[in-house]
N, C-alpha and C positions, 0 to 999 in steps of 0.2 A: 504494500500500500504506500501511495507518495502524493504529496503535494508538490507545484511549481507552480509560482506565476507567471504567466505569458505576456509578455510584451514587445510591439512589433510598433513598424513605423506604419501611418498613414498616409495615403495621398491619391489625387487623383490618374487615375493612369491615360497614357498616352493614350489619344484620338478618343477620348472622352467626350460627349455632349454636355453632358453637367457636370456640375462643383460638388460629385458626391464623391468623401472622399473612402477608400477600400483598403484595407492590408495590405503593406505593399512583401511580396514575394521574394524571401530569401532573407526577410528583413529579423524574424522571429529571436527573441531571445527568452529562455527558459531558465528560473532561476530556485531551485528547491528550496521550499522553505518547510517549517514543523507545524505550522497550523495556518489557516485562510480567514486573517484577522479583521480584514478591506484595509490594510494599513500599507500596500505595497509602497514602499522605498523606491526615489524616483531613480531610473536609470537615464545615460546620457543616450539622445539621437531617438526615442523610443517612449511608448507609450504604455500604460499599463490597460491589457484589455480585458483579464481575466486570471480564474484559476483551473489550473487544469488536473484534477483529483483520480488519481488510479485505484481501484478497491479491488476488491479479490472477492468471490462470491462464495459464501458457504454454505455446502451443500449438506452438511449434517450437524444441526448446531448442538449447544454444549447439550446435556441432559438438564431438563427443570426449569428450561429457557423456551417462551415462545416464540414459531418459526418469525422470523423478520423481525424479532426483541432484543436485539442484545446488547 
């Protein structure tokens, strides 16, 4: 199980019609932290967009515990 926060550069991409601006591609930086406080630490060049949470599913929980309790 892991925490990181994601943060990437924004911008609008070339031969765009509108000022909407999108993730720009390759820009991503991933920074593991121990808990998803909304306290993200600003990083240079990059914006904080999110957290990105891995969990691990379990399939037979403890004994005395209800399924999806724990």
């Amino acid at each position: 199980m892991g925490i990181v926060e994601v943060h990437c550069r924004y911008g609008v991409p070339p031969g765009a019609t509108g000022k909407v601006n999108y993730p720009v591609p390759g820009s991503t930086v991933l920074i593991p932290v121990e808990k998803a406080d909304g306290w993200a630490k600003a990083e240079p060049d990059v914006s904080f967009a999110g957290y990105l949470v891995t969990a691990r599913r379990v399939l037979d929980p403890p004994e005395g515990t209800a399924a999806g309790c724990l």
